[in-house]
PDB file of N, CA, C, O and CB in Angstrom:
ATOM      1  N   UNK A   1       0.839  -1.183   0.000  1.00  0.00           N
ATOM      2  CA  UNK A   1       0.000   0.000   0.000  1.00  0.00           C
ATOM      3  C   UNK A   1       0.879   1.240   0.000  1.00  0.00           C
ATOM      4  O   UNK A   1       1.905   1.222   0.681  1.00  0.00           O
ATOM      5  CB  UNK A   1      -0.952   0.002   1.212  1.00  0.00           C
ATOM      6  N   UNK A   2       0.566   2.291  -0.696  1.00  0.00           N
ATOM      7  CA  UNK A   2       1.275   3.893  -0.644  1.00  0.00           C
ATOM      8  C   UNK A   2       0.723   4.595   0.215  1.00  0.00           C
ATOM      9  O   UNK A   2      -0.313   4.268   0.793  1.00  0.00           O
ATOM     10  CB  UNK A   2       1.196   4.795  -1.884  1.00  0.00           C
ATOM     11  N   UNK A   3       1.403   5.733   0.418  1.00  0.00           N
ATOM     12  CA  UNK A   3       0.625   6.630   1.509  1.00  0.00           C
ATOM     13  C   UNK A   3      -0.611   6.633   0.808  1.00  0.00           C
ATOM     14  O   UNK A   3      -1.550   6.185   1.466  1.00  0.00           O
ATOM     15  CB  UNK A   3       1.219   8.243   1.864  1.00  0.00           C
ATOM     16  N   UNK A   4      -0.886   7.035  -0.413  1.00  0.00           N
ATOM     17  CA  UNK A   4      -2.357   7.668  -0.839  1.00  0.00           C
ATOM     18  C   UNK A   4      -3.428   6.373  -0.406  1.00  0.00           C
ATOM     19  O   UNK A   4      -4.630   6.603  -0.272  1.00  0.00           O
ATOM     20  CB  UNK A   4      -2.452   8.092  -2.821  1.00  0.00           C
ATOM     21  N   UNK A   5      -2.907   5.111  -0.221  1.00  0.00           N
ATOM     22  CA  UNK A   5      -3.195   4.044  -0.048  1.00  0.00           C
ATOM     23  C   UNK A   5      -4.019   4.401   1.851  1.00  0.00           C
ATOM     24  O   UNK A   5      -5.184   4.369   2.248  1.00  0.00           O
ATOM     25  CB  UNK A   5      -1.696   3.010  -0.404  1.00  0.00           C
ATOM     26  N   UNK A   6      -2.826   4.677   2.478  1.00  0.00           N
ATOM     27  CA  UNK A   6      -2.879   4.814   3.938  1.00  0.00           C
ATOM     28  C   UNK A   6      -4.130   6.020   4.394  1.00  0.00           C
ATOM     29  O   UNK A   6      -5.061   6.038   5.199  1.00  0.00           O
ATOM     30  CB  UNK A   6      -1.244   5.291   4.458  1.00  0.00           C
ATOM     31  N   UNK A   7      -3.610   6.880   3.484  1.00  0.00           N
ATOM     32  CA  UNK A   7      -4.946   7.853   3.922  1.00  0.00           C
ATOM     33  C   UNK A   7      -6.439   7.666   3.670  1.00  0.00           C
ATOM     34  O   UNK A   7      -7.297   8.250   4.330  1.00  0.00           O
ATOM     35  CB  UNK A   7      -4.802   9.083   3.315  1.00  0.00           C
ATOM     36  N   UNK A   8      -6.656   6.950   2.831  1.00  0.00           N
ATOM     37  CA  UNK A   8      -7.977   6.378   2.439  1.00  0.00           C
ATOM     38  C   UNK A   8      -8.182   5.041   3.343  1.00  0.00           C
ATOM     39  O   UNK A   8      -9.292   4.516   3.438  1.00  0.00           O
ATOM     40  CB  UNK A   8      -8.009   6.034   0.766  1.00  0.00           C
ATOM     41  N   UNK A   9      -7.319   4.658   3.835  1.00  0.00           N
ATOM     42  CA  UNK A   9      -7.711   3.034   5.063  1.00  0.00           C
ATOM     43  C   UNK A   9      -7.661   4.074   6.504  1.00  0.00           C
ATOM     44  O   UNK A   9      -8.023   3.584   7.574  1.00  0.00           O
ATOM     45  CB  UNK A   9      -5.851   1.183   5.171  1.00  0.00           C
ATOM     46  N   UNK A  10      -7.325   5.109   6.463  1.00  0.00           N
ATOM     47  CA  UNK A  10      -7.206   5.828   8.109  1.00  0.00           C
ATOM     48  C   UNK A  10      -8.913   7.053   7.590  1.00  0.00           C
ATOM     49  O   UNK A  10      -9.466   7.797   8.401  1.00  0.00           O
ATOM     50  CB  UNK A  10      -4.821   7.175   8.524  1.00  0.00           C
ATOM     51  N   UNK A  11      -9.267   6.913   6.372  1.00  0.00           N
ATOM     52  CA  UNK A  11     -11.093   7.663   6.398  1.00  0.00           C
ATOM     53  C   UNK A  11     -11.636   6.308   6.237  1.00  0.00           C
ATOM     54  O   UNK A  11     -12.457   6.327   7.154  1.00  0.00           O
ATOM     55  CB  UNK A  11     -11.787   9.001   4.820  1.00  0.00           C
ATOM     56  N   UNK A  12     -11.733   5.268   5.762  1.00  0.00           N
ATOM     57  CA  UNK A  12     -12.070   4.719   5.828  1.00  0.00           C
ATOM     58  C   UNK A  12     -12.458   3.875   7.257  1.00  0.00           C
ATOM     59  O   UNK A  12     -13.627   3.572   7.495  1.00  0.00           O
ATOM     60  CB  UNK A  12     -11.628   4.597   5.050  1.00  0.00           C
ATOM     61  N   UNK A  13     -11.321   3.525   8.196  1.00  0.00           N
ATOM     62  CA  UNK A  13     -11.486   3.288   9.377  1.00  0.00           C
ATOM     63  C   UNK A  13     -11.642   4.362  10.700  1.00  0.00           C
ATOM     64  O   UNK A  13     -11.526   4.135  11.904  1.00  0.00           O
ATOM     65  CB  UNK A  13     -10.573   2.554   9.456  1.00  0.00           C
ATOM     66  N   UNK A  14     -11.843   5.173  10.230  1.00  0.00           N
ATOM     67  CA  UNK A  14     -12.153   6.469  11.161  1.00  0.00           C
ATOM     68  C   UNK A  14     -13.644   5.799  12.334  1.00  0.00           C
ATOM     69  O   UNK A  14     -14.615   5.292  11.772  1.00  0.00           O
ATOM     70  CB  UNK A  14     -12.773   8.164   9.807  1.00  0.00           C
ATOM     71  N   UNK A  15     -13.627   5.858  13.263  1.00  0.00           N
ATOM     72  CA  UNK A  15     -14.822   5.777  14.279  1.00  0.00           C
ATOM     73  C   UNK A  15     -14.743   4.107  14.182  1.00  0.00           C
ATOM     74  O   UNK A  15     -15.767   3.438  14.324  1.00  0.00           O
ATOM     75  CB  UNK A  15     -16.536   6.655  13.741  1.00  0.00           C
ATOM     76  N   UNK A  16     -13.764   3.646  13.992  1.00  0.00           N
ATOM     77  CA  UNK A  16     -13.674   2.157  14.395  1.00  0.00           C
ATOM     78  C   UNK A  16     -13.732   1.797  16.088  1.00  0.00           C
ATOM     79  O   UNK A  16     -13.388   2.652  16.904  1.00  0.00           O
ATOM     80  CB  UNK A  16     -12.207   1.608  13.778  1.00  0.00           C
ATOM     81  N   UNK A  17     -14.150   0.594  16.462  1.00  0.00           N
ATOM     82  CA  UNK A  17     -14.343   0.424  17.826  1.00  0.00           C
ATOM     83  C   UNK A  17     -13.383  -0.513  17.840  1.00  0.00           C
ATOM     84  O   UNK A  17     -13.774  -1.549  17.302  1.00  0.00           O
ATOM     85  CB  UNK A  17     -15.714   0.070  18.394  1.00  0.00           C
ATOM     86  N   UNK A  18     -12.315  -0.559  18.230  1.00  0.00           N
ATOM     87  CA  UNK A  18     -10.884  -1.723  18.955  1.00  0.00           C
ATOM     88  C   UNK A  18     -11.633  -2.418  20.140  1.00  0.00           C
ATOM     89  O   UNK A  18     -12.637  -2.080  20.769  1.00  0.00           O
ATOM     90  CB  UNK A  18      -9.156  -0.703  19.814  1.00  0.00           C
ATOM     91  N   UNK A  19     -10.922  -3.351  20.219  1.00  0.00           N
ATOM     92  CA  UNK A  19     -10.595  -4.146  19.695  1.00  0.00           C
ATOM     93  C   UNK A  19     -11.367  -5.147  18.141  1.00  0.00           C
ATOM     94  O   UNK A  19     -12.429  -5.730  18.359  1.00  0.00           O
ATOM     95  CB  UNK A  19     -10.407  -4.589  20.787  1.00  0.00           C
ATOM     96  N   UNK A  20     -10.992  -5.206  17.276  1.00  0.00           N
ATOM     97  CA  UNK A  20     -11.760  -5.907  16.340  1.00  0.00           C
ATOM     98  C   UNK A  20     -11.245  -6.887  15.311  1.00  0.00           C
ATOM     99  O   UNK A  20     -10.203  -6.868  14.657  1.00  0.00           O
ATOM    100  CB  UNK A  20     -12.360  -5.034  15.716  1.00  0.00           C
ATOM    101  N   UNK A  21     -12.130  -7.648  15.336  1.00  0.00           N
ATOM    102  CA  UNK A  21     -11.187  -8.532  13.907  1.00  0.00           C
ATOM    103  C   UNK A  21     -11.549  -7.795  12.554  1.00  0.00           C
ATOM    104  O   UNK A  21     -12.145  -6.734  12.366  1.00  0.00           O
ATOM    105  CB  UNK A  21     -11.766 -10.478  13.609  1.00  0.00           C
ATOM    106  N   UNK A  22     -10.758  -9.094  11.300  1.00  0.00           N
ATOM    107  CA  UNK A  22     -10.495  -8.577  10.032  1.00  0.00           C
ATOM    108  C   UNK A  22     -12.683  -8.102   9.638  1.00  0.00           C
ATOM    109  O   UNK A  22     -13.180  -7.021   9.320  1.00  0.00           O
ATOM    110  CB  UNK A  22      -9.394 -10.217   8.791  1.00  0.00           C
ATOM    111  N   UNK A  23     -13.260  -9.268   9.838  1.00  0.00           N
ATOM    112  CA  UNK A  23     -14.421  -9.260   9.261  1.00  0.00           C
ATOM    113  C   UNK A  23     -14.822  -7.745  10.033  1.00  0.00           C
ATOM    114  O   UNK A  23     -15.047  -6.784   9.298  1.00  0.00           O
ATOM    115  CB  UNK A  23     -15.378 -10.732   9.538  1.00  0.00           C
ATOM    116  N   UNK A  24     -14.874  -7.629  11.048  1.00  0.00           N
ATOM    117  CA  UNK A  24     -15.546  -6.141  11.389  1.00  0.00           C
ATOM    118  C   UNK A  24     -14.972  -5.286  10.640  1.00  0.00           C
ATOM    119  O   UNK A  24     -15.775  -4.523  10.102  1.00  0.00           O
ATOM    120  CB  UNK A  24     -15.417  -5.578  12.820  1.00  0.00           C
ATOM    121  N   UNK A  25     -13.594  -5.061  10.321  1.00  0.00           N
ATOM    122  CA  UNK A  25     -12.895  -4.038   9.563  1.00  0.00           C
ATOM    123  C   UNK A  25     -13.398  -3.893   7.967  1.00  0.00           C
ATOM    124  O   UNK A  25     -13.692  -2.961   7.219  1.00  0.00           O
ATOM    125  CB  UNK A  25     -11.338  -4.407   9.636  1.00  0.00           C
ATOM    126  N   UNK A  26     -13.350  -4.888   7.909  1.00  0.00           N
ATOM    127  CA  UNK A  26     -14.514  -4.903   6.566  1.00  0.00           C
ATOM    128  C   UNK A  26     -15.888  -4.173   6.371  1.00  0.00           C
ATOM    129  O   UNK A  26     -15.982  -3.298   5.511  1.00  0.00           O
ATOM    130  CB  UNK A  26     -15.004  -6.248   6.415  1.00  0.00           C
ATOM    131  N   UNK A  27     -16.813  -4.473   7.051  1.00  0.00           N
ATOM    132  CA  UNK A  27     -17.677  -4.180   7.251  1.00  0.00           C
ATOM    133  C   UNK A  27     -17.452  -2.835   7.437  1.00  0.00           C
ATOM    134  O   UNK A  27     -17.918  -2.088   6.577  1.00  0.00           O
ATOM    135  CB  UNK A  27     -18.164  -4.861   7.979  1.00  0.00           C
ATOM    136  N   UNK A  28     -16.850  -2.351   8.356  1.00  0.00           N
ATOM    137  CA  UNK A  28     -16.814  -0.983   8.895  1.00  0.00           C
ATOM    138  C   UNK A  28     -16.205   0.204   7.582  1.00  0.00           C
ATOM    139  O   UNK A  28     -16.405   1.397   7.358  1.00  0.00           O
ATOM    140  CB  UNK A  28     -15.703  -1.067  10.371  1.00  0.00           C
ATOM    141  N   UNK A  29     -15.478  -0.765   7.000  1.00  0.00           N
ATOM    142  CA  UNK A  29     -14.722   0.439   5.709  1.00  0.00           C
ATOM    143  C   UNK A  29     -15.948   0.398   4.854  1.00  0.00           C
ATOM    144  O   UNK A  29     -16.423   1.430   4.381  1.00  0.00           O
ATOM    145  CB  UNK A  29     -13.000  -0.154   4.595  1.00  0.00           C
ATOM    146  N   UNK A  30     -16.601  -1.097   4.599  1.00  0.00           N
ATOM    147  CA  UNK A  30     -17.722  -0.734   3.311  1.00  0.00           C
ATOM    148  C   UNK A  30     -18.706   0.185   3.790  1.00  0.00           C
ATOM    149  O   UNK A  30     -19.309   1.010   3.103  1.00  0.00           O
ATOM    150  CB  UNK A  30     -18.619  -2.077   2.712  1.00  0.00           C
ATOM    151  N   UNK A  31     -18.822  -0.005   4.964  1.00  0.00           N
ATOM    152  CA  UNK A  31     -19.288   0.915   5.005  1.00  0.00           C
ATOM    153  C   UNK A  31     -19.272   2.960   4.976  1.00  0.00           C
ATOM    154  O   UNK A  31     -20.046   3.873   4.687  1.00  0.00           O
ATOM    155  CB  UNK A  31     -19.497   0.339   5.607  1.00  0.00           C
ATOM    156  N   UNK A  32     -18.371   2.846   5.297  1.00  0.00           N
ATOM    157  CA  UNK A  32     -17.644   4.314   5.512  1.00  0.00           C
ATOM    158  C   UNK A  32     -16.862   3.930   3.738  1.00  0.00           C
ATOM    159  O   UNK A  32     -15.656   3.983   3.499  1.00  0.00           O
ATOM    160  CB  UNK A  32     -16.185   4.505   7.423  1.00  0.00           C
ATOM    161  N   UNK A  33     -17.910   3.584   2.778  1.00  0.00           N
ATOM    162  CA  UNK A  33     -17.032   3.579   1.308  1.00  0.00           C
ATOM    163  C   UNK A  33     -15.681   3.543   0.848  1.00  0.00           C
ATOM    164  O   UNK A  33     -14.987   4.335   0.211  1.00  0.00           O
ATOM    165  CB  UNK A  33     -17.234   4.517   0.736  1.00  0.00           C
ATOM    166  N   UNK A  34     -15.519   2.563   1.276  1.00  0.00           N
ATOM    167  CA  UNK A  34     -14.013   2.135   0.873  1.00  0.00           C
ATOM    168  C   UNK A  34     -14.284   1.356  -0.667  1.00  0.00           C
ATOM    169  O   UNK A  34     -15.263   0.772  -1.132  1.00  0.00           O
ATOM    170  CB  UNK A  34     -13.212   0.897   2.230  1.00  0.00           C
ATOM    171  N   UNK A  35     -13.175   1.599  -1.095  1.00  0.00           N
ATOM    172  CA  UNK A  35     -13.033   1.329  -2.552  1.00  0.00           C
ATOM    173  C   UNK A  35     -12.678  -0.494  -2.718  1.00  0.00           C
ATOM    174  O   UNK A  35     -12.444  -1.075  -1.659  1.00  0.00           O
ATOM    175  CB  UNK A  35     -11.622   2.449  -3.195  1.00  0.00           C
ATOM    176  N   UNK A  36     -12.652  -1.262  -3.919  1.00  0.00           N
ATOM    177  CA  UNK A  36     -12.271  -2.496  -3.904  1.00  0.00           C
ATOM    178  C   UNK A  36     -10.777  -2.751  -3.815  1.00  0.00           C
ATOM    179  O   UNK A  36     -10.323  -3.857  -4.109  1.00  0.00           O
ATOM    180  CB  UNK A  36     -12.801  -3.051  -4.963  1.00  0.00           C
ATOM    181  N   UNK A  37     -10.336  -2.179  -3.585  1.00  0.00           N
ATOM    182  CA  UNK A  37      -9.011  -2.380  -3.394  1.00  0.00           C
ATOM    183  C   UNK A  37      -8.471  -2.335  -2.186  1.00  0.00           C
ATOM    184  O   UNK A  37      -7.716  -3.191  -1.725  1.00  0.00           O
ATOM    185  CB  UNK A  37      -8.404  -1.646  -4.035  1.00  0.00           C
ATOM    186  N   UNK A  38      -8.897  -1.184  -1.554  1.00  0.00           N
ATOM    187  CA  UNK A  38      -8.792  -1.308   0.056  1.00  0.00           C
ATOM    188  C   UNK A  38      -9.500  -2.343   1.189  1.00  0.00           C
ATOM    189  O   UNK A  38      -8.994  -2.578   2.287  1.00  0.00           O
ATOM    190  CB  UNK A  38      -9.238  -0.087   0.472  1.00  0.00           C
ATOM    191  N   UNK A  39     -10.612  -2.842   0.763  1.00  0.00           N
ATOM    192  CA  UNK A  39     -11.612  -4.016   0.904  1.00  0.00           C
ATOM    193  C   UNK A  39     -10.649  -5.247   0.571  1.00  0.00           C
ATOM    194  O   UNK A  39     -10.408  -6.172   1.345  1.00  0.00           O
ATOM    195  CB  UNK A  39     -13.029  -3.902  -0.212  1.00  0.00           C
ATOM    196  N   UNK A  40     -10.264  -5.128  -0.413  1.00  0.00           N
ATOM    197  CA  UNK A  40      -9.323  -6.663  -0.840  1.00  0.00           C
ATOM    198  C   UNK A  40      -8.126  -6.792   0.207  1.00  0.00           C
ATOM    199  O   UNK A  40      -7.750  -7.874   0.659  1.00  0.00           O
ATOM    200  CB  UNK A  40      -8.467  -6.594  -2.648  1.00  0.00           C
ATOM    201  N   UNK A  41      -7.532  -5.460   0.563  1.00  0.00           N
ATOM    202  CA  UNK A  41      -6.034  -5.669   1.318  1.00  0.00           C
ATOM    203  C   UNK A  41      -6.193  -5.770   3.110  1.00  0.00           C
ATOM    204  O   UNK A  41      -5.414  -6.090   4.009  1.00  0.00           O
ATOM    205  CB  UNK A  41      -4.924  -4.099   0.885  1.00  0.00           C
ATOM    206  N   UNK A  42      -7.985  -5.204   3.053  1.00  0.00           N
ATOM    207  CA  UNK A  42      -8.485  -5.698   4.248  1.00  0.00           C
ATOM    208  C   UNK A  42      -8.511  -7.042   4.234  1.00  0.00           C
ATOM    209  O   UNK A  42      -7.578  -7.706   4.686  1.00  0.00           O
ATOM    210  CB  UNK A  42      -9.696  -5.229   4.550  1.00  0.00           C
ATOM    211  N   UNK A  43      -9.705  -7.623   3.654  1.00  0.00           N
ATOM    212  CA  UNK A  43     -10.050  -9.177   3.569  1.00  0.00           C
ATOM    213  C   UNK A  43      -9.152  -9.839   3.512  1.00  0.00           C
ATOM    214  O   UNK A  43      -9.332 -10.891   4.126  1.00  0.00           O
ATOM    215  CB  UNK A  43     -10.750  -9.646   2.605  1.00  0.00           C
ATOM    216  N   UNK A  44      -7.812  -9.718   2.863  1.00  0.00           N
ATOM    217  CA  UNK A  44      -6.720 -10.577   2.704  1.00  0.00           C
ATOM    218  C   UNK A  44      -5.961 -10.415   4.367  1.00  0.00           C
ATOM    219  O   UNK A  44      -4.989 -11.119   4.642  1.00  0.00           O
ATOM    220  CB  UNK A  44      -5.692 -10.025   1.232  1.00  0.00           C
ATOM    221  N   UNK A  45      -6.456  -9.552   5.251  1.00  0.00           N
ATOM    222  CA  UNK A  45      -5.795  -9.823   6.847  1.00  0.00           C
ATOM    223  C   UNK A  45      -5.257 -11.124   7.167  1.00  0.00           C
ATOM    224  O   UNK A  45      -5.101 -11.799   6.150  1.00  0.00           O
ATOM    225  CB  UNK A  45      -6.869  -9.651   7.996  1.00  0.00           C
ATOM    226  N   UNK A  46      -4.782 -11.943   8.675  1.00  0.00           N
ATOM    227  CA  UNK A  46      -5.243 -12.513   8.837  1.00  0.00           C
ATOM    228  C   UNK A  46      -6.301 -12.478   9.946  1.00  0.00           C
ATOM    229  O   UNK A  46      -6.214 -11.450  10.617  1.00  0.00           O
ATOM    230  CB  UNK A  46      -4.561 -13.052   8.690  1.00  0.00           C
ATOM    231  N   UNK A  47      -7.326 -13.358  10.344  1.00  0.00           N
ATOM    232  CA  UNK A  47      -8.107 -13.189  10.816  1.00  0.00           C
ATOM    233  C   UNK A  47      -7.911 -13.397  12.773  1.00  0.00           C
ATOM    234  O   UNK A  47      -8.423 -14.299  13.436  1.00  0.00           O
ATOM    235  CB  UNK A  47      -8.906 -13.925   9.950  1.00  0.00           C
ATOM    236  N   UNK A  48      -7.139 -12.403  13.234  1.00  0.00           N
ATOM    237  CA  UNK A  48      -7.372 -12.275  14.773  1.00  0.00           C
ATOM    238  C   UNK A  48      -7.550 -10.740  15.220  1.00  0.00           C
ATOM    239  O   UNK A  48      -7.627  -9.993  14.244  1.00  0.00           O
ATOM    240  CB  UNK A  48      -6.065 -12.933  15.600  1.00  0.00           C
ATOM    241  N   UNK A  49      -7.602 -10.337  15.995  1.00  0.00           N
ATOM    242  CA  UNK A  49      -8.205  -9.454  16.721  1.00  0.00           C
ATOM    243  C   UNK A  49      -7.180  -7.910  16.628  1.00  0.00           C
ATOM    244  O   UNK A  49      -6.060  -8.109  17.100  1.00  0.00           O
ATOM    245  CB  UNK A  49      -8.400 -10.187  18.255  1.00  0.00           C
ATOM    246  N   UNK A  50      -7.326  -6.928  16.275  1.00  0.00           N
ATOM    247  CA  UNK A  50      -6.422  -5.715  16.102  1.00  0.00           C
ATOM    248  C   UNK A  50      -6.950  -4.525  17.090  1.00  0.00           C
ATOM    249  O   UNK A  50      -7.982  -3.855  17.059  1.00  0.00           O
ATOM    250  CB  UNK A  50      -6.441  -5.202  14.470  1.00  0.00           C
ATOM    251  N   UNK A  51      -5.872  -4.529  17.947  1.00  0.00           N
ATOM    252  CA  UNK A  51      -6.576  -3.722  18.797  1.00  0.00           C
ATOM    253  C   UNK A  51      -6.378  -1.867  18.332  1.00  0.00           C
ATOM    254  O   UNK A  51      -6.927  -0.986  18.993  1.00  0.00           O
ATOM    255  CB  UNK A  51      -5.945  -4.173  20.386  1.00  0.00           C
ATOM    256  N   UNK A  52      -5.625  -1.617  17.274  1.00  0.00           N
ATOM    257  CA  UNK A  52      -5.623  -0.156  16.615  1.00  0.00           C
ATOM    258  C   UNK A  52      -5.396   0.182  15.518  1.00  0.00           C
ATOM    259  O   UNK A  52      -4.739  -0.796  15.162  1.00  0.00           O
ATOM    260  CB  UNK A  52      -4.940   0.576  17.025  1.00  0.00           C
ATOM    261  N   UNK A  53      -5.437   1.063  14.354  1.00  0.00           N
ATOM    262  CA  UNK A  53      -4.954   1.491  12.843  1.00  0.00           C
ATOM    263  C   UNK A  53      -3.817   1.141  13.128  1.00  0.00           C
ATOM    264  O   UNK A  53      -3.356   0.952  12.003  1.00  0.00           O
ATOM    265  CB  UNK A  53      -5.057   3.005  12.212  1.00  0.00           C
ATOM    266  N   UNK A  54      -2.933   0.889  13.904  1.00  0.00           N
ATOM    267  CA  UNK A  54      -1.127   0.600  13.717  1.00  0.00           C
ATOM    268  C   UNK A  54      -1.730  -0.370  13.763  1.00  0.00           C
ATOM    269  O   UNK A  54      -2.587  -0.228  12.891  1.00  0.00           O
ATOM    270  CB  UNK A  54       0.338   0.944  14.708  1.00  0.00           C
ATOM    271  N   UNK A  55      -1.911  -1.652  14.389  1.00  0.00           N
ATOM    272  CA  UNK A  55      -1.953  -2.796  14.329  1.00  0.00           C
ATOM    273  C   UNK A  55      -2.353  -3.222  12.708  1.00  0.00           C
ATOM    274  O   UNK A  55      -1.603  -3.945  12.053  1.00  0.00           O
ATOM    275  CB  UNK A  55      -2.826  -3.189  15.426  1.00  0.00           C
ATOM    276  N   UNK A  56      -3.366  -2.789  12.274  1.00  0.00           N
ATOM    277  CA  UNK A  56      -4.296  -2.802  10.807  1.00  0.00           C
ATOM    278  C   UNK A  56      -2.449  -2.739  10.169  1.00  0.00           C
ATOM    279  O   UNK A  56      -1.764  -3.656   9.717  1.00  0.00           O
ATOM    280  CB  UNK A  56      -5.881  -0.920  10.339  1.00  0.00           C
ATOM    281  N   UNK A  57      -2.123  -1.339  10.374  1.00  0.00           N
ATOM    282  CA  UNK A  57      -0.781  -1.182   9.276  1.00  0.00           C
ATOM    283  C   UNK A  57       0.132  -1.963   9.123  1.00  0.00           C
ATOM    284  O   UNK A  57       0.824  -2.140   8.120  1.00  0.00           O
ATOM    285  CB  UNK A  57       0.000  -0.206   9.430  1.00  0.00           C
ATOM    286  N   UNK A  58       0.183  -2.670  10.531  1.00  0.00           N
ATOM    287  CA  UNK A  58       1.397  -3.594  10.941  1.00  0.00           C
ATOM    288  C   UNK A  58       1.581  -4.802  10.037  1.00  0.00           C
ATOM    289  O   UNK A  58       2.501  -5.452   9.540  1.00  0.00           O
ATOM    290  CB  UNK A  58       1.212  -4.150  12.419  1.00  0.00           C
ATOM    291  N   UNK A  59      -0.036  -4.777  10.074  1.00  0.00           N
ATOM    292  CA  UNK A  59      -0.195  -6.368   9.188  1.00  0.00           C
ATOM    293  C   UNK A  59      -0.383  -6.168   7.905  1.00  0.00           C
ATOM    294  O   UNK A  59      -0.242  -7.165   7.198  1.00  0.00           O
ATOM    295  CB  UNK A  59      -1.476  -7.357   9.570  1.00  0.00           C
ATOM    296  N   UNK A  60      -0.699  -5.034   7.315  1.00  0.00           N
ATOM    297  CA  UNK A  60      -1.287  -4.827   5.902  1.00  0.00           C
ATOM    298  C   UNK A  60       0.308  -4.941   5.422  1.00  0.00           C
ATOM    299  O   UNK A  60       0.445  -5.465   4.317  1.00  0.00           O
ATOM    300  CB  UNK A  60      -2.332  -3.171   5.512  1.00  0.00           C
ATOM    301  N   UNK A  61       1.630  -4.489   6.150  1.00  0.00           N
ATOM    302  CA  UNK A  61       3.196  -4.113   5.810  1.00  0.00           C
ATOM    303  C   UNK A  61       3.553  -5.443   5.781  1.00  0.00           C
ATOM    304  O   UNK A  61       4.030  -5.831   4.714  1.00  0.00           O
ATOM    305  CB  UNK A  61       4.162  -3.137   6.924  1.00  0.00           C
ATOM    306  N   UNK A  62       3.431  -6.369   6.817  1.00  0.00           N
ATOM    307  CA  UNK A  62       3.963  -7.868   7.292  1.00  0.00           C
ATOM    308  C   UNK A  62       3.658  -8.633   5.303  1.00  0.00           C
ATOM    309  O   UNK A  62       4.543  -9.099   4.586  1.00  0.00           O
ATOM    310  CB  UNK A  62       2.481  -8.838   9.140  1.00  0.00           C
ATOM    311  N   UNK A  63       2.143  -8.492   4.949  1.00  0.00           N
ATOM    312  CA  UNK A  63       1.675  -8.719   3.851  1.00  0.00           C
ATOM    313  C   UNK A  63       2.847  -8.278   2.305  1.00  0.00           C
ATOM    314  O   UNK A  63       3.207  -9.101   1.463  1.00  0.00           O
ATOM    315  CB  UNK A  63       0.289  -7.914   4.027  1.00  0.00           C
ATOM    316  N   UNK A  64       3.076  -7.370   2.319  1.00  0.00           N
ATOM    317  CA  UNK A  64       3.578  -6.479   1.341  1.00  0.00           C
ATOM    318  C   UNK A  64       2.884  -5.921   0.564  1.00  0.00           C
ATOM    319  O   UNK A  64       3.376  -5.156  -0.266  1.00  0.00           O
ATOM    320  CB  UNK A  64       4.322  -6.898   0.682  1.00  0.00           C
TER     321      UNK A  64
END
């Protein structure tokens, strides 16, 4: 992901409730209109529990 990447997953996850897994993060960006691409690099998480946007970043980076 690029920054332009990062700033659209930090509006996208804006008013998120932590602790949460991948499927809530999903949900929560489609909803707050996230694009298919940011949806895909969500869904591709793996699926345990993130307790903040660093955590989200940590793993979206671990990914490449």
């Amino acid at each position: 992901m690029n920054e332009r990447d990062h700033d659209a997953m930090d509006r996208a996850l804006e008013g998120m409730c932590y602790p949460c897994d991948r499927r809530q993060l999903v949900r929560h960006a489609a909803a707050q209109g996230a694009g298919d691409d940011l949806l895909g690099h969500l869904g591709g998480l793996p699926d345990h529990r993130y307790d903040g946007v660093t955590a989200v970043r940590e793993a979206l980076a671990r990914r490449g």
